[in-house]
Every structure is written in C-alpha cells, then in structure tokens.
C-alpha positions in Angstrom: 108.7 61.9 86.0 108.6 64.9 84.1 106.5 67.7 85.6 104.4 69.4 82.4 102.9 71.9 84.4 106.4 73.2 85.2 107.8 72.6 82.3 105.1 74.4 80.3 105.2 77.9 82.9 109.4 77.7 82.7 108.9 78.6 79.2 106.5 81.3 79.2 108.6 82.7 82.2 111.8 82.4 79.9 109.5 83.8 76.8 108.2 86.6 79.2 112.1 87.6 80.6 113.6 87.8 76.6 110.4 90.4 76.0 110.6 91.9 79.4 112.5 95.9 79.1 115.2 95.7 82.3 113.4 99.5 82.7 110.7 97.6 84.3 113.0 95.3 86.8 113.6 91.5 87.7 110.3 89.8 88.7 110.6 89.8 93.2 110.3 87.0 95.4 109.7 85.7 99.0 110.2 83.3 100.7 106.9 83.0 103.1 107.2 81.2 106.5 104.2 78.9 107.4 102.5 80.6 110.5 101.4 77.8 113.5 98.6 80.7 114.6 96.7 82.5 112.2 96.4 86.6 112.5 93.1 87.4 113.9 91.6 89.7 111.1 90.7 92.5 112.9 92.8 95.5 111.2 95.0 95.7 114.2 98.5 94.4 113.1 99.7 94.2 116.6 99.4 89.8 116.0 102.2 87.8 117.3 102.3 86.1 114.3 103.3 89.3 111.9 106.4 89.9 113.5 107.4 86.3 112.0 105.5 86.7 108.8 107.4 87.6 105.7 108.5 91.4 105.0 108.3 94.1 101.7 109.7 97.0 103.4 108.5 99.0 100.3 107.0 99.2 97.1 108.0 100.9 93.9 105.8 103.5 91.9 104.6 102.6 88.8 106.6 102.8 85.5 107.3 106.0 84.5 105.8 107.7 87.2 108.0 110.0 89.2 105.1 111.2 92.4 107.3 109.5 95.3 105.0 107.4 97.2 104.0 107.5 100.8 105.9 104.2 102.8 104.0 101.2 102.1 105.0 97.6 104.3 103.2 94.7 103.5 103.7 91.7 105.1 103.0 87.5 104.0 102.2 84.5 105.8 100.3 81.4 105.3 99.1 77.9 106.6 96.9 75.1 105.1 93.9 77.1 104.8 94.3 80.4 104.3 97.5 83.3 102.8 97.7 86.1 104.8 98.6 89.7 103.9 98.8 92.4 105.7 99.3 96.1 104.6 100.4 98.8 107.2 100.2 102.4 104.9 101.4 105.8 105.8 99.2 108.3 104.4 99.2 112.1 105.4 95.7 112.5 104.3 93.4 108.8 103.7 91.0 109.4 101.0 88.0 107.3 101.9 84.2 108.6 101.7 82.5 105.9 103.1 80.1 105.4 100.9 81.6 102.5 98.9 80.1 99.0 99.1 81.0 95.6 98.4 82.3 95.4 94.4 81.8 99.0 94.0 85.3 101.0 92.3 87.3 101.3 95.1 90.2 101.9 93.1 88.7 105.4 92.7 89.6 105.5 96.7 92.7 105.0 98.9 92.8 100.8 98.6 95.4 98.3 98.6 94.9 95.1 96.3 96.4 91.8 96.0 96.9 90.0 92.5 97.0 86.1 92.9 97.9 83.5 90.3 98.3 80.0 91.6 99.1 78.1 88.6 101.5 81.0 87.2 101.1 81.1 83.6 98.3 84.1 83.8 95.2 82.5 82.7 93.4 82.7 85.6 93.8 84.8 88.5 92.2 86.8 91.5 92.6 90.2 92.3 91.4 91.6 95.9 90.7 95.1 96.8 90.2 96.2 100.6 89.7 100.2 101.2 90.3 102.1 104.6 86.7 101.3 105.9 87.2 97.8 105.5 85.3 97.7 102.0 86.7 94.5 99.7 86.4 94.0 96.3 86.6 90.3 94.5 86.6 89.2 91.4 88.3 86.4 88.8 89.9 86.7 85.7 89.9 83.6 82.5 91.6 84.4 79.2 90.3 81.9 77.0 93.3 82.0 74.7 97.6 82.4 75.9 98.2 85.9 76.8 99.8 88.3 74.5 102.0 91.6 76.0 102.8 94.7 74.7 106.6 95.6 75.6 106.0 97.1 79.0 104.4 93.8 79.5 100.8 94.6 79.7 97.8 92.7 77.8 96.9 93.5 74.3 94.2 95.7 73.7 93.2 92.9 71.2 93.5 90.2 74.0 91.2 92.3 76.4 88.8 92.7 74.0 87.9 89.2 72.8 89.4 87.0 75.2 89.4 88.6 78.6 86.6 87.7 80.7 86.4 89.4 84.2 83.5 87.5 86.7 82.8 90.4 89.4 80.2 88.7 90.5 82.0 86.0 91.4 82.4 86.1 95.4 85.2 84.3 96.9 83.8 82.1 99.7 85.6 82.4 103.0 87.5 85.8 102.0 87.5 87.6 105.2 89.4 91.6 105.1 89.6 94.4 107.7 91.4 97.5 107.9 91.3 100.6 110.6 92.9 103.8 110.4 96.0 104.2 112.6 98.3 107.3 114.2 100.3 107.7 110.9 97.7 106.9 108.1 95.8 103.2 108.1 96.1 99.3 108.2 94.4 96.6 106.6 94.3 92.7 106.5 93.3 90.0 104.4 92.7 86.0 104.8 92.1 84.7 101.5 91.5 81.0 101.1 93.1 78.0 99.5 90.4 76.3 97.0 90.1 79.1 94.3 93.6 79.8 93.8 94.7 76.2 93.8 92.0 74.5 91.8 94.1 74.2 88.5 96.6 72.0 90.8 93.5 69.8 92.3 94.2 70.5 95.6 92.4 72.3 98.0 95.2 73.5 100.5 98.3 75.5 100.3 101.2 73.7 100.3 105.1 74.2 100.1 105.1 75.6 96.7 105.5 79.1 94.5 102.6 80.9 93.7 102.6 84.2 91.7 101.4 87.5 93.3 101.7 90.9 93.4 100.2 93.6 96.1 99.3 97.1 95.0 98.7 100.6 96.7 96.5 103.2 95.3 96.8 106.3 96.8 94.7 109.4 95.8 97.4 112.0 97.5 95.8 115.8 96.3 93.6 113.8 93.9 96.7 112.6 92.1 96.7 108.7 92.1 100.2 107.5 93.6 100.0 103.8 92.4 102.8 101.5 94.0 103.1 97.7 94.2 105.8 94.9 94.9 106.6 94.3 90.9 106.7 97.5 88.8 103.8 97.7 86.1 102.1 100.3 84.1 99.9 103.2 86.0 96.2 101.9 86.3 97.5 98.2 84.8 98.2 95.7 87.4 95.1 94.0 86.6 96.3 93.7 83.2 100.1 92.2 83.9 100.0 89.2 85.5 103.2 88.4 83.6 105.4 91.0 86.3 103.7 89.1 89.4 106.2 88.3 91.6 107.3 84.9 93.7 105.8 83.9 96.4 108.1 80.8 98.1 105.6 79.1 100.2 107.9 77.6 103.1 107.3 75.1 105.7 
C-alpha cells in the first residue's frame, strides 16, 4: 500500500534540498536508542540512562555569524511516553536574572530550545524553551497554507504575516523541564510528551519512526547573542525554519 503521508513529505524534502544554498549544510540526523528507564528530570545529568542516550557533541553558529560559541552537548532518548533531551552548556559567564516566568521572552536570556515537528512537512510544530533557573516556555505553531522560504530557507515575510499563527497560550500537558547550574557553566533537561507531536499520525505514543527536530542555544556572551543549534539557520530564525530541522531516527 502506498504510504501518502510519505510520499507527500519526500517531495517537499526533495523540493526543500533543490532550494536549499549548500552554505547552509545537509539537513543532520540520529539515530535515538529507546531508553528501558526514563531520566529522572532533576537537572542533574549524572542518569544512567544518558550515557546510552544518543550524542550531538556540538552545535554550529548560526549562518553567517562568525562569534565562536561556547561547547554545547545535547543528548536524545526516548520511550513510549515521553522524548528526552538533555543539554549540558559551558558558559563562562550564565546570563540569567531570575526574574523570568513561565511564557515570558526567555530568549532575551541564556536558554536552550527544542523545535519539534512530528509529521515533518512544517505545518505544525512545537518549540520549547527552558532557561538556567529552570524557567520553560511552550508554545504551537499552524500555518494555514504550505510554507514558502526565502533562499536561506526561512518563512516569507508574507507567509508570517497572514498565515502564521503562534498559540502561546497553549500549554503542553505533561511537559516537565529542569536545569541547574554546574562547575563549568549549566545543565538542563526536558521530558516532553507523546500526544501533541504525534496527533497528525493518530497515535498517541512514540514509536519507531523519524520525527523532525532541531535544538538551539542562545547565549547572551558580553550581551552579544551567540546563537547555535544542531541544523544551521538564520540568527534569531529557528522558529521560522522548520524546513532545516534535522532527523531524529526513533530506534527500538
């Protein structure tokens, strides 16, 4: 039987790579083991379980942006439930005031954020935000008509503006984050669950599958934002490139 779902994302990947500059990189991917114990999400990454999980040693700055960023490892498992992601940052000097709260602009902080699309073809997806205190920011995108990219892959201004719509005060039930500062800079950990990323597939649970994803660093070193993540995009744009997410190999 022919699989339309696939069928129809295999050619807006293939439309995406003939627009895509090689300046800006192949799209990643990972192959994610499934983890028999969940990571108790604490902010300590010290878990059994994350010296199985799947590892990005680094991430890469953001197109055309030449501040070297501080090591970033991130690391990826999962089990029916839940993914988990884990972010362990060096940072000389962690920008956090404290005074951020739930949904507020993180961003404007030190945070890390991850970018999930379970159906893949950038219509709707989640994007997660957790800052050094443990703060976490949720939202969903919709576009209510196929995206449309400007070369460095990035939505249309057009697009954004009539067909964009971003639900932050959507919360995601069961999201659970943490983070703690360590001896070289700070840590932070995420359990976000199946239903809302899967929905467009009718399932409820993660199975052996791909997903599309891609985890991002924002780091306000000197009050210069360092922004880094897993697939290269433009600075202050990974919300708006869902086409450069990555691969994310689910694997039993």
């Amino acid at each position: 039987m022919i699989n339309h779902r696939w069928l129809g994302i295999i050619a807006v990947s293939l439309a995406i790579g003939c627009q895509t500059p090689d300046r800006l990189g192949r799209l990643p991917a990972l192959a994610v083991p499934r983890s028999p114990t969940p990571p108790v999400i604490d902010g300590n990454l010290g878990d059994e379980c994350w010296q199985r999980a799947a590892v990005i040693p680094s991430l890469l700055p953001a197109y055309q942006h030449t501040v070297p960023p501080q090591p970033t490892t991130v690391r990826v498992l999962w089990d029916a439930k839940n993914l988990y992601f884990s972010f362990d940052c060096v940072d000389a000097d962690v920008f956090c005031t404290g005074t951020k709260r739930h949904d507020d602009a993180l961003y404007e902080e030190d945070v890390c954020e991850v970018f999930i699309d379970g159906f893949g073809d950038g219509r709707q997806f989640i994007e997660i935000q957790v800052n050094p205190a443990g703060v976490n920011l949720d939202l969903m995108y919709l576009f209510t008509k196929a995206a449309e990219y400007t070369p460095e892959m990035r939505f249309t201004p057009q697009l954004c503006d009539t067909d964009r719509w971003k639900f932050l005060e959507w919360d995601l039930p069961g999201l659970r984050t943490a983070a703690r500062r360590t001896a070289t800079g700070w840590s932070a950990e995420l359990a976000i669950p199946a239903p809302p990323i899967m929905k467009r597939l009718g399932r409820t649970d993660f199975f052996s599958t791909t997903i599309r994803a891609n985890f991002v660093r924002y780091d306000w070193a000197g009050k210069e934002l360092q922004q880094q993540s897993w697939s290269t995009v433009l600075l202050g744009n990974p919300h708006n490139s869902p086409a450069r997410m990555g691969h994310l190999h689910l694997k039993d």
